[in-house]
Legacy VTK file of the C-alpha trace (Angstrom):
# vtk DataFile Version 3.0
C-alpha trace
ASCII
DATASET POLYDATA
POINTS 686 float
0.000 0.000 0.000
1.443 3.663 -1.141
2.050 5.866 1.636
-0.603 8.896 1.996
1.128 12.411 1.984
1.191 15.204 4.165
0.380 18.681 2.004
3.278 20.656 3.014
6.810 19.925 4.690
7.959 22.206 7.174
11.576 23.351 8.333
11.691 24.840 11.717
14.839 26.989 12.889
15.577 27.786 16.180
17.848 30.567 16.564
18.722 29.763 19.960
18.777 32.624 22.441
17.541 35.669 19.777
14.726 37.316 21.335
14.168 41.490 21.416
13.871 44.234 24.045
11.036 46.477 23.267
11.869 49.098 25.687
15.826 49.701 24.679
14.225 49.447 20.883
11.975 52.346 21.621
14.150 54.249 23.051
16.790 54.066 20.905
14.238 55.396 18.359
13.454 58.371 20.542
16.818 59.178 20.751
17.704 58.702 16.756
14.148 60.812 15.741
15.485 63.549 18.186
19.322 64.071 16.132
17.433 63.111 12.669
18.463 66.249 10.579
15.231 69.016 10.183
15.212 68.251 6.913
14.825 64.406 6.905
12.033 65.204 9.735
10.479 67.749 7.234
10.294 65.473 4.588
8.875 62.586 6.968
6.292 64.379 8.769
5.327 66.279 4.902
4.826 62.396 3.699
3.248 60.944 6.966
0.109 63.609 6.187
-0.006 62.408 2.462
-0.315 59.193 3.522
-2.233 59.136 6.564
-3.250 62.737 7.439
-7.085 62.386 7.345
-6.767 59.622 9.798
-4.216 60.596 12.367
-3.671 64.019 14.045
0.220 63.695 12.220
1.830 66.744 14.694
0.548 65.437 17.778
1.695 61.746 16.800
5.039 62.009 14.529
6.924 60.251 16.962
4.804 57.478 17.879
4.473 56.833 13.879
8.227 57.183 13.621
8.696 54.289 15.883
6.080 52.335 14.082
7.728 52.700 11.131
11.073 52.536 11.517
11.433 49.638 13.875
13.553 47.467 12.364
12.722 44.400 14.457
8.948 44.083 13.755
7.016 46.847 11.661
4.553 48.446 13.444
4.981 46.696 16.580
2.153 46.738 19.480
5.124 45.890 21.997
6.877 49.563 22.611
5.345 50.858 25.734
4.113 53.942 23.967
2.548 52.102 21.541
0.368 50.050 23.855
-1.271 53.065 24.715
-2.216 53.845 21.344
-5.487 53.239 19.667
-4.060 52.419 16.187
-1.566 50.549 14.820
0.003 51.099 11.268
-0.696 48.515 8.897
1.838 46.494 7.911
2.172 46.932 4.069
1.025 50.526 3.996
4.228 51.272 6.721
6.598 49.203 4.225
5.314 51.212 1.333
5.825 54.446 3.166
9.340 53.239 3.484
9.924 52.846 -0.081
8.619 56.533 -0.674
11.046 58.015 1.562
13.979 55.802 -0.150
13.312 58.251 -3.754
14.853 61.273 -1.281
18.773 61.420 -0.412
20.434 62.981 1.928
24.552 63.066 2.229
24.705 60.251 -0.579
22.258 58.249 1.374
18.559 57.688 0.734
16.528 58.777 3.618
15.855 55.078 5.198
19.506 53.988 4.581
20.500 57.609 6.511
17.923 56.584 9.418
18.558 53.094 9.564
22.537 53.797 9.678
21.574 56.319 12.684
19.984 53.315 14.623
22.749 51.205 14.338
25.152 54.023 16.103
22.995 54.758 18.689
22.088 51.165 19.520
25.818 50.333 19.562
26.456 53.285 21.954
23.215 51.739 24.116
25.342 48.089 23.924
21.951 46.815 22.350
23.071 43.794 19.591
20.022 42.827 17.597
20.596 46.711 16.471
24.014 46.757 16.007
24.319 43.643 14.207
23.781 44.305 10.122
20.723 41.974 9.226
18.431 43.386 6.912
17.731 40.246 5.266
16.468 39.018 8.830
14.784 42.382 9.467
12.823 41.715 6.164
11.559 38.183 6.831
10.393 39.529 10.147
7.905 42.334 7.947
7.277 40.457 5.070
5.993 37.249 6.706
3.320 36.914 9.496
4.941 37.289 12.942
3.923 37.123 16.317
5.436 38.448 19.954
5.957 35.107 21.649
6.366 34.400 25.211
9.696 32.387 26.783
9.089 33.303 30.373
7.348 32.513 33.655
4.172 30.121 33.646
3.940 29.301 30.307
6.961 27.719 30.010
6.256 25.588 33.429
7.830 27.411 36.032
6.463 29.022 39.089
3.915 31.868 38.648
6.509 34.318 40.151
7.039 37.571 40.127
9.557 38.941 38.503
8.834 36.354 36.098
11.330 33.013 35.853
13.756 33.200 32.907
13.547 31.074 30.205
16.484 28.593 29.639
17.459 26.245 26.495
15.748 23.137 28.127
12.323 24.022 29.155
12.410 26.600 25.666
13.258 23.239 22.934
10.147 20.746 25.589
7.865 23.318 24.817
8.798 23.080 21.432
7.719 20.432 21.197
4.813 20.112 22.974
0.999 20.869 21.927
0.346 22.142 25.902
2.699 23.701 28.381
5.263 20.857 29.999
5.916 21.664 33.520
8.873 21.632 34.639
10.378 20.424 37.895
10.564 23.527 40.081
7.225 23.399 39.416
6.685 20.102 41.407
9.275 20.719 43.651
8.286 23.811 44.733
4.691 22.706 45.527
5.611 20.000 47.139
7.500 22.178 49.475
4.887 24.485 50.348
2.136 21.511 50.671
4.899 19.464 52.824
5.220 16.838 50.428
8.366 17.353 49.984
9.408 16.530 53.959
7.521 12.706 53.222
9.465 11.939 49.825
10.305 8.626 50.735
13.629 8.752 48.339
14.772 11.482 50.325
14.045 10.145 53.392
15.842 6.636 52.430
18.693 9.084 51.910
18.442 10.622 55.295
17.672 7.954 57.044
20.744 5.857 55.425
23.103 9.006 56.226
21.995 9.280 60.371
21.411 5.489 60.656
25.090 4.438 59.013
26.985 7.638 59.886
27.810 8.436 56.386
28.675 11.308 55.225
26.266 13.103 52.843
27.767 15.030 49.983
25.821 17.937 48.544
26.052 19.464 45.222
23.930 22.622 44.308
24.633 25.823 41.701
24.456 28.847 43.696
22.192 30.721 42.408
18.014 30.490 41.538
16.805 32.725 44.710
14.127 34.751 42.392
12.478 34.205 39.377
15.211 36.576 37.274
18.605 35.466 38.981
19.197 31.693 37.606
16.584 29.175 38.450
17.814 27.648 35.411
19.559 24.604 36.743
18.544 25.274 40.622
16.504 26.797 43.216
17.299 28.548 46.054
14.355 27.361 47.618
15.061 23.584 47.485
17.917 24.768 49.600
16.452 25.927 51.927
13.598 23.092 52.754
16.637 20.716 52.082
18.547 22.018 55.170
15.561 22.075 57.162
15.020 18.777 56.979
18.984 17.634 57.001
19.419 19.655 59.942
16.170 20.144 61.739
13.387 17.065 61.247
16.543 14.512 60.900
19.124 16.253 63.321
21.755 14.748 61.566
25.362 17.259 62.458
26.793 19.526 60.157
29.992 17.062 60.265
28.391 14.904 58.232
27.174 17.636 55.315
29.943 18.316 52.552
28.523 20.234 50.150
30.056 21.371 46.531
29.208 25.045 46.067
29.019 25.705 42.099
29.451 29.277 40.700
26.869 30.207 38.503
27.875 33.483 36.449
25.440 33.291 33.423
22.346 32.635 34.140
23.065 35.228 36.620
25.365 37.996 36.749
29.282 37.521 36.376
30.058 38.433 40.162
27.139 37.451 41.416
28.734 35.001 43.964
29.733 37.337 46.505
28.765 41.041 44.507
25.300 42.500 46.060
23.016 44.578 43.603
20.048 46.162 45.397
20.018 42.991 47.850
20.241 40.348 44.817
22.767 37.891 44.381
25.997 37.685 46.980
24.880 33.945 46.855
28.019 33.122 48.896
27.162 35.300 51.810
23.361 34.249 51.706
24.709 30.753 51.942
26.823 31.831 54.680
24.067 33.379 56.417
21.563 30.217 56.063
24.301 27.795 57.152
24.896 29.731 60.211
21.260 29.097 61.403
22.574 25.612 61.960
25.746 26.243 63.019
26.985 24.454 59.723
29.161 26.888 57.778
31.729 24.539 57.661
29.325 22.398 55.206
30.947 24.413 53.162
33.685 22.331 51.340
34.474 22.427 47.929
33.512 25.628 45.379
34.204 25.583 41.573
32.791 27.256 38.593
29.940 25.963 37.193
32.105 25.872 33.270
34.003 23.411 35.061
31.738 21.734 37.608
28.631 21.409 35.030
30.117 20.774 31.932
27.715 19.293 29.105
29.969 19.007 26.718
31.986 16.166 27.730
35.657 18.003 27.911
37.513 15.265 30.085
39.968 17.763 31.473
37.115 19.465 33.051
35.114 16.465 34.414
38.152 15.252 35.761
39.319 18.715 37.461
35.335 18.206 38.992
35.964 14.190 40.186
39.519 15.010 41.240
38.472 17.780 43.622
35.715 15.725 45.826
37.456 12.623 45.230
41.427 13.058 45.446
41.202 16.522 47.322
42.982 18.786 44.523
42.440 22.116 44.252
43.554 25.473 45.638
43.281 24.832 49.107
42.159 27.193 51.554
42.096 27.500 55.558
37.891 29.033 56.095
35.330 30.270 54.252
36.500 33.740 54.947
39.698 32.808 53.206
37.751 30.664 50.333
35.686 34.431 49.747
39.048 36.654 49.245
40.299 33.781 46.966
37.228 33.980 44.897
37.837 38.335 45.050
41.094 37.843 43.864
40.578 35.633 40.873
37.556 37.883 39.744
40.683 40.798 39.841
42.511 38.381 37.940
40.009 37.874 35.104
37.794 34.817 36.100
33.950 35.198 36.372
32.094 33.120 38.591
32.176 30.415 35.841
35.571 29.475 35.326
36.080 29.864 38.706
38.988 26.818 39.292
38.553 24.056 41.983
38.607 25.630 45.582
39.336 23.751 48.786
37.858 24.877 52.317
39.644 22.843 55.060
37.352 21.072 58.099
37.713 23.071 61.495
41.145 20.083 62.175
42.780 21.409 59.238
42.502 18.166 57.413
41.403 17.969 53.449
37.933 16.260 53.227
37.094 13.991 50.112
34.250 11.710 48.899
34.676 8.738 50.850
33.888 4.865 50.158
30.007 4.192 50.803
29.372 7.766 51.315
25.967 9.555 50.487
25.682 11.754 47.028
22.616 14.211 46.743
22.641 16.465 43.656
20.180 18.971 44.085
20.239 20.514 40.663
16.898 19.729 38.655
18.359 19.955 34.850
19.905 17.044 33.341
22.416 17.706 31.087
24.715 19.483 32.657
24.736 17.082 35.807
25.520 13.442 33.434
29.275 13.860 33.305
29.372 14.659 36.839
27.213 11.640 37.918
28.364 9.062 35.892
32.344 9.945 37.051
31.114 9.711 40.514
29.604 6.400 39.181
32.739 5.178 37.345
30.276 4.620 34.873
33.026 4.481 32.038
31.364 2.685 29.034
28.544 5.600 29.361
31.408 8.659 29.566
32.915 6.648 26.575
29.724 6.760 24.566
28.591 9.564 25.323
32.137 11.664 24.344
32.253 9.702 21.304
28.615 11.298 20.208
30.091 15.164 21.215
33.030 14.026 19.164
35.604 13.277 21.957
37.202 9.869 23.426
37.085 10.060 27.342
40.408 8.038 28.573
38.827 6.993 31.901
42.086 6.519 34.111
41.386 8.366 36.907
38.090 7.339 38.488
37.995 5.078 41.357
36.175 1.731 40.814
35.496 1.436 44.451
33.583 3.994 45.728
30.330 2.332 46.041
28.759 5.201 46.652
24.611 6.040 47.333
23.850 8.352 45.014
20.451 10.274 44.959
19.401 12.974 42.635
16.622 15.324 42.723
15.409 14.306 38.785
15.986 12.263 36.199
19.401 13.152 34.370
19.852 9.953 31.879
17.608 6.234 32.390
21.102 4.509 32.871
21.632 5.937 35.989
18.644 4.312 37.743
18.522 1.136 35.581
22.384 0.281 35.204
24.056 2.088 38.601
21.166 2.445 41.167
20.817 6.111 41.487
17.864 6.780 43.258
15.281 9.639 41.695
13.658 12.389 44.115
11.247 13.275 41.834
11.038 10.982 38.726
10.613 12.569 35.822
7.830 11.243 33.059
8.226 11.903 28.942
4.872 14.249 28.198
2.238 12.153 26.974
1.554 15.420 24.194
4.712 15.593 22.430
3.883 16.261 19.209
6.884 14.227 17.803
5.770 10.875 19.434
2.473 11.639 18.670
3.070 11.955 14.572
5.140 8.800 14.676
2.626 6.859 16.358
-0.364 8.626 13.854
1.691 7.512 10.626
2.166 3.663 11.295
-1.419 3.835 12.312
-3.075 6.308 9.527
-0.084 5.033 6.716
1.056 8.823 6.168
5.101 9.456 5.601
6.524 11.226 8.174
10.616 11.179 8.713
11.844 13.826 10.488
15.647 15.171 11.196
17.099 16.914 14.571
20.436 18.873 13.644
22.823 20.758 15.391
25.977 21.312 16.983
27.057 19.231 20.500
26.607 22.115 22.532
22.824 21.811 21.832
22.833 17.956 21.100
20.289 17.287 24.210
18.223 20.024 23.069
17.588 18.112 19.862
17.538 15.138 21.603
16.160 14.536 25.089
14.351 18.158 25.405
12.392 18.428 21.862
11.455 14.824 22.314
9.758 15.905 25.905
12.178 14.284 27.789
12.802 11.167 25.818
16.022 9.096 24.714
14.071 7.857 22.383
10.678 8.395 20.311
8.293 5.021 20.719
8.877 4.802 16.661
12.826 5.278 16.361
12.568 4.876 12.893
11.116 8.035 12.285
13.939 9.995 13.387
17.396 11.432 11.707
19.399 12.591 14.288
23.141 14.641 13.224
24.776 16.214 16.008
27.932 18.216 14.661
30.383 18.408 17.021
31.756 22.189 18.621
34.515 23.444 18.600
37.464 22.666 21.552
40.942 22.375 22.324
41.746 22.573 18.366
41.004 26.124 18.615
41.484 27.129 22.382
37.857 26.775 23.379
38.731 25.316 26.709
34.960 26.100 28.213
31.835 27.907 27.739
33.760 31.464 28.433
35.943 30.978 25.471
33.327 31.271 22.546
33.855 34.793 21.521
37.180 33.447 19.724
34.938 31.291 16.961
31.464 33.389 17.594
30.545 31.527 13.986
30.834 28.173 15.989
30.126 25.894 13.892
27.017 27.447 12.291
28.474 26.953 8.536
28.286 22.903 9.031
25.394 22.980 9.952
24.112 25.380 7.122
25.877 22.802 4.613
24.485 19.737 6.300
21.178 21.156 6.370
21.242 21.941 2.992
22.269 18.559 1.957
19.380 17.203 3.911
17.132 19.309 2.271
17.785 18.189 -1.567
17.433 14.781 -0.188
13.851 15.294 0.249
13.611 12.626 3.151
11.924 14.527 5.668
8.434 15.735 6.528
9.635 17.986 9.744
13.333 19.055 10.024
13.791 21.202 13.149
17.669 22.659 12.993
19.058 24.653 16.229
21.286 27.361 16.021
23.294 27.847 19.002
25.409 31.405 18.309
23.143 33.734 20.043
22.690 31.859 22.858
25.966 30.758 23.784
27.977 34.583 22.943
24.860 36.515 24.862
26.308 34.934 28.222
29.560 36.852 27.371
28.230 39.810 26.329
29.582 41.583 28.892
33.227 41.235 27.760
32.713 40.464 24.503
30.308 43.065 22.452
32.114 42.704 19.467
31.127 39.014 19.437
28.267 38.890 19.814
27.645 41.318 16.869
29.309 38.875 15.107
27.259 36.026 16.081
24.049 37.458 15.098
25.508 38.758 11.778
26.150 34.907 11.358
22.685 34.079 11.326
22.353 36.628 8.774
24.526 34.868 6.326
23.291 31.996 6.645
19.326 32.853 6.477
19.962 34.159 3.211
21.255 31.442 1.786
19.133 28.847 3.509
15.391 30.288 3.323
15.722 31.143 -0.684
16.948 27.233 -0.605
14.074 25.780 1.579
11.560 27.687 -0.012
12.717 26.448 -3.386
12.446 22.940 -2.299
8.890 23.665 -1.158
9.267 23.836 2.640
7.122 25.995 4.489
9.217 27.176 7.199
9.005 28.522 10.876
11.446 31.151 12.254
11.365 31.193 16.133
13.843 30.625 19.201
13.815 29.465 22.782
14.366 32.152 24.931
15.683 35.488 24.846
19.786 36.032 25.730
22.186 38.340 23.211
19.588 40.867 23.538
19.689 41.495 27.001
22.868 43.487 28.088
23.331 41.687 30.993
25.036 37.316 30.825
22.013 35.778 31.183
18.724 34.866 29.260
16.792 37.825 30.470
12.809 38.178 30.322
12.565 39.873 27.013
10.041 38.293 24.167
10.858 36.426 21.182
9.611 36.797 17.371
8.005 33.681 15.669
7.991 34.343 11.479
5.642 32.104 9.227
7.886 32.123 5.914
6.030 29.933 2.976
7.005 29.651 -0.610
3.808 32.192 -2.146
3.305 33.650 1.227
-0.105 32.223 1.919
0.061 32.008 5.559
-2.112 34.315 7.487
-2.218 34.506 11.491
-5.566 34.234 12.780
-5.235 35.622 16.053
-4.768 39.229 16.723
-0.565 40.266 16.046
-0.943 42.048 19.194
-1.637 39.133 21.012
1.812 36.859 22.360
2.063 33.506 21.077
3.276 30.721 23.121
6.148 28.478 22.471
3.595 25.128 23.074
1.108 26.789 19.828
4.300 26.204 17.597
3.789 22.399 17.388
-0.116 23.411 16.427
1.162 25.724 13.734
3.711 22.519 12.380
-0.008 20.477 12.537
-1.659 23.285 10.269
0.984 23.573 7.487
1.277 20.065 7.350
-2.629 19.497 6.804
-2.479 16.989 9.787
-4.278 18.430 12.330
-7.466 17.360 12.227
-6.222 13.914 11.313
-4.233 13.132 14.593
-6.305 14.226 16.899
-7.765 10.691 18.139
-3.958 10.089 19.282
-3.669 13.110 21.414
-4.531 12.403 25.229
-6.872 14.180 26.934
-5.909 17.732 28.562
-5.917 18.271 31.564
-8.756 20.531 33.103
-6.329 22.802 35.226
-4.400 23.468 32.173
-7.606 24.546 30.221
-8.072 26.117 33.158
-5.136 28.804 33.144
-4.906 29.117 29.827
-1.545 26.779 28.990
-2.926 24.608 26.358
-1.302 24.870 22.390
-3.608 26.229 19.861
-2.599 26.526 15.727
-2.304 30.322 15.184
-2.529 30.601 11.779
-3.979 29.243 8.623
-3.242 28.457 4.521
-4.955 30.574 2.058
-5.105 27.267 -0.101
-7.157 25.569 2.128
LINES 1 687
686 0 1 2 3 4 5 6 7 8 9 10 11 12 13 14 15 16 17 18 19 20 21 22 23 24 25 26 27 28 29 30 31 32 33 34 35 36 37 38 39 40 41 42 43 44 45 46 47 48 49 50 51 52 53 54 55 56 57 58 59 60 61 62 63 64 65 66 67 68 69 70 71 72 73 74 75 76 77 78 79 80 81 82 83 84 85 86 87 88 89 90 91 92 93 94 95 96 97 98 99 100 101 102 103 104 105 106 107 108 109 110 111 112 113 114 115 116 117 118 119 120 121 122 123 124 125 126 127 128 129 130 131 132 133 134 135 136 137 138 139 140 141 142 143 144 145 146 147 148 149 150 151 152 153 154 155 156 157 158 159 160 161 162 163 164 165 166 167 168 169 170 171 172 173 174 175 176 177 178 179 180 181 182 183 184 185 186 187 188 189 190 191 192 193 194 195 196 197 198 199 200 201 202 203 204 205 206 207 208 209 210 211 212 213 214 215 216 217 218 219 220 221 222 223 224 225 226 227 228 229 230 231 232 233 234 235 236 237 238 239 240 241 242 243 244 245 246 247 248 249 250 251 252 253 254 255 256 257 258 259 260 261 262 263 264 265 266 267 268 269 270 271 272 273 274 275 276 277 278 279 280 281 282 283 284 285 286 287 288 289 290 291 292 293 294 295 296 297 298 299 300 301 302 303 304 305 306 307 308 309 310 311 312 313 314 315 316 317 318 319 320 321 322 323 324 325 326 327 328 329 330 331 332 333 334 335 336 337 338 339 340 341 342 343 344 345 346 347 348 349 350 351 352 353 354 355 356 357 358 359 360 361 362 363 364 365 366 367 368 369 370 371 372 373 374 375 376 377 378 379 380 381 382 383 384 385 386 387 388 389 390 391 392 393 394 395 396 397 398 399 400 401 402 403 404 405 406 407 408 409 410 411 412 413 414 415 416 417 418 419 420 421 422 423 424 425 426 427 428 429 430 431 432 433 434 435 436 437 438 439 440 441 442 443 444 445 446 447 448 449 450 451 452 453 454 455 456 457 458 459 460 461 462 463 464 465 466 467 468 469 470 471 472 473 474 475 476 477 478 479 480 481 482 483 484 485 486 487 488 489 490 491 492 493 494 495 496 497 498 499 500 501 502 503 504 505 506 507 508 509 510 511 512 513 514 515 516 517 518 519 520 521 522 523 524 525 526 527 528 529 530 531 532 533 534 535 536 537 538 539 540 541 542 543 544 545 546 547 548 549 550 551 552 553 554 555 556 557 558 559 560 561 562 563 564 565 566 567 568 569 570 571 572 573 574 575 576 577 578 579 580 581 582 583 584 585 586 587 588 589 590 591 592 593 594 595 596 597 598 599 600 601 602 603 604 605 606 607 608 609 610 611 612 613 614 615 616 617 618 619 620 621 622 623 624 625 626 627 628 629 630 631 632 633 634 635 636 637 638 639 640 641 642 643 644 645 646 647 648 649 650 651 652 653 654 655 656 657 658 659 660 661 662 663 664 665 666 667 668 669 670 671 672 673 674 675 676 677 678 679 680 681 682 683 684 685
């Protein structure tokens, strides 16, 4: 029997960590309309009452139409704050034809738009604002041509806490709700209530743990990234607030004496600020005194034992220098050793004089209150209390001496892990508060706080299962560089190794660049700030002419990974977005030619905040199709959500409809709040 086909294939791009900042955008465009030259202003406001004059008082709104027309991110955008007051809003093509008027008048060799538009890029670079700075009209014109829609990255609807300020958005959460048709919660979200209901005091996995560490007099060793106190200061990879109940019960329900607590203090440094550790803005951050402070409610300061940078200590991308500089400081006791906390803080001071951010902070030593050097010892306790999994595998599995898994997984980031150093006879109990890879728990015995279950409405495992049952084609392809490989991987798939239907899936992870060109860690991007975007633009391409593939979703992972170094590195990061300028306009002309319809989003907001980490600002979603004949059918002014991209996929595809007898019911409380996926557009064809 011949396979049925879907009506239209569809390439989504992720440009990882490319979002916009309304409020820098309209200001900048105050700024540049106040040192525009009287004539250009003449001419503008002369053409603005040709064009619009019996419907807008023109005097008493030239500015607000100047920002409407000249924004360069998204044409007539409802975002600016002054806009949002207004009761009109340009439309779209009459703006861009207003634009195209003012190009027949020159001014210093320069038509008018080309004068203005060079004007915005001086003033944003003087304002440190990229997306500005950065030369991407080709990017700039997608954006206007094509339907696009504000989406949000942030807070609830990408399964965090309903916080305020809002929690950030972060690469993991950002590629699940990708990939999912209603929000996927995520587990601060469980955590967090199980804290405040008291749950979390009765997990019988952490009590095992506690039980096993008072009952045997083990020692119980405690890793947790410093940071995650609010919704805008990290709470990427931890929260403060699992801290805190976990030391309440350590210390105060169990009794169990700070001599037995050893805990591994990691730096964070980019999802929050560079200094944050011990450098106090407005009463945020100085995570290292905090901890101080809530130690020395239990007389337990000298928990305190090891501190390292989290570029070292939570390395995903399998550099075995690193995991081994990580093992070797629990383990063997090597590191820069110290006499007291007091002494570990100036040692942290001095190496932020001496050019390290919290990061790359090297392995630190805090002696016990004897002056002996405390390690991991046999049949000791191991509690990681960070909740995201990829950057905790490495770690684990040394701990482990899980060698065949660091082996296999190197191999797929495009290293070969030697293995000589890790003991074989630890046996130690290791507990973690989520799920970071099935082997763990199946192969080693690594106990789960709070399991973690794939979401039943991934739309990926939902097509697969659709086509054996409804005989339609769908192949899809994952592609990117190692950096992002779980993103494509375990994230997209909602927090699967593996779709039900492997066959379905193409997988190519390219691997980064490392050692070969002095990228030692994280920090050390700005030197290739392409990375290794070009490979995947020519395997991509490739892929394309093949014409195997229903669904190929490619990440991008420039503007993500430079916008945590922004604050050194400017130039960079200008460089990194002009990158994905190079390569759209070579790879959208392509895909359209070979009849994809294509969707132009990202994950979360990053190089367009001015401080190292993702920031709250929006994101832009663009529906690109080969005779645009995609319209949006909700209001523009309305935010999308990352969870109606997957519906939009279903729409283009002409599948929508068709699957729905394999999509499990919705929960009511989600209906109830809002955080189910809806399509948000629709084909003129249809």
């Amino acid at each position: 029997m011949s396979l049925k086909k879907i009506k239209h294939k569809v390439l989504k791009i992720i440009f990882d960590g490319y979002g916009f900042d309304p409020v820098k955008e309209e200001n900048i465009l105050k700024t540049v309309w106040k040192e525009l030259p009287d004539v250009i202003k003449q001419k503008f406001i002369e053409g603005l009452n040709k064009a619009f004059g019996k419907e807008i008082d023109i005097e008493r709104n030239k500015e607000t139409l100047f920002l409407q027309i000249f924004s360069k991110t998204f044409i007539t955008t409802p975002q600016y704050p002054s806009l949002k007051k207004l009761d009109y809003h340009l439309d779209k093509h009459r703006a861009l034809n207003f634009k195209k008027v003012l190009n027949e008048f020159n001014y210093k060799r320069k038509n008018y738009t080309e004068f203005i538009d060079d004007l915005i890029g001086e003033i944003s670079k003087k304002e440190n604002y990229v997306i500005w700075t950065a030369n991407t009209p080709f990017i700039f014109s997608l954006r206007n041509e094509f339907p696009s829609i504000v989406t949000k990255t942030t807070g609830k609807e990408i399964g965090y806490e309903d916080l305020s300020p809002e929690v950030q958005g972060s690469s993991e959460t950002g590629h699940q709700q990708l990939g999912n048709l209603i929000v996927g919660l995520q587990p601060p979200f469980e955590v967090t209530a199980g804290i405040e209901d008291g749950s979390f005091f009765e997990n019988p996995v952490l009590q095992e743990c506690l039980n096993g560490v008072k009952g045997y007099e083990r020692n119980l060793n405690l890793t947790f990234l410093l940071s995650g106190e609010k919704g805008d200061d990290g709470r990427v990879h931890s929260c403060w607030n699992h801290l805190e109940a976990f030391f309440k019960m350590f210390f105060e329900n169990y009794g169990i004496s700070p001599d037995k607590l050893r805990m591994q203090v990691i730096l964070d440094g980019r999802d929050s600020p560079p200094y944050s550790s011990i450098k106090n803005e407005n009463g945020k951050y100085n995570f290292m005194n905090k901890l101080i402070t809530l130690l020395s409610q239990y007389n337990a300061t000298e928990s305190i034992t090891w501190i390292i940078g989290r570029g070292i200590g939570m390395d995903r991308d399998y550099d075995e220098i690193k995991g081994k500089a990580d093992y070797e400081l629990m383990v063997k006791g090597r590191g820069t050793i110290v006499k007291d906390v007091s002494e570990a803080l100036k040692e942290i001071e001095n190496l932020h004089k001496n050019g390290y951010m919290d990061s790359n902070i090297p392995p630190i030593i805090i002696r016990d209150k004897n002056g002996s050097i405390r390690k991991i010892e046999t049949n000791d306790y191991f509690l990681d209390l960070n909740f995201r999994a990829d950057r905790q595998r490495a770690k684990i599995a040394s701990l482990l001496g899980a060698k065949e898994f660091l082996v296999r997984e190197s191999s797929i980031k495009g290293r070969q892990w030697k293995v000589d150093w890790t003991k074989d006879d630890l046996k130690l109990q290791v507990y973690t508060l989520t799920e970071y890879h099935p082997d763990f728990e199946n192969k080693y015995g690594v106990k789960i706080l709070f399991p973690s279950k794939p979401f039943e409405h991934n739309y990926l495992s939902i097509l697969a299962k659709a086509s054996e049952e409804l005989n339609f084609k769908f192949n899809y392809l994952l592609l990117a560089e190692s950096t992002k490989a779980l993103h494509v991987g375990f994230f997209i798939r909602g927090k699967r190794e593996k779709i039900e239907i492997p066959e379905h899936e193409t997988r190519i992870i390219i691997p980064s660049y490392g050692v070969e060109l002095d990228i030692k860690n994280d920090d050390d991007y700005f030197k290739t700030p392409q990375m290794k975007a070009y490979s995947i633009m020519g395997t991509l391409l490739n892929e394309l002419y093949r014409e195997d593939f229903e669904l190929v979703i490619v990440n991008f992972s420039n503007c993500d990974m430079l916008g945590h170094l922004i604050v050194n590195h400017f130039t960079a990061c200008v460089k990194a977005v002009e990158v994905m300028e190079e390569i759209s306009k070579i790879i959208i002309p392509f895909a359209l030619k070979m009849g994809y319809y294509i969707i132009l989003t990202s994950d979360h907001g990053c190089i367009d905040d001015s401080s190292p980490g993702h920031g709250l600002n929006d994101i832009l979603t663009t529906f690109i199709s080969p005779d645009n004949d995609i319209d949006l059918t909700v209001d523009y002014k309305e935010k999308a959500k990352l969870f109606d991209i997957p519906w939009c996929v279903l729409e283009i595809m002409g599948v929508k409809g068709l699957i729905k007898p394999f999509i499990p019911d919705i929960p009511m409380s989600l209906k109830a709040r809002g955080l189910i996926g809806k399509s948000l557009i629709s084909l003129k064809r249809y």
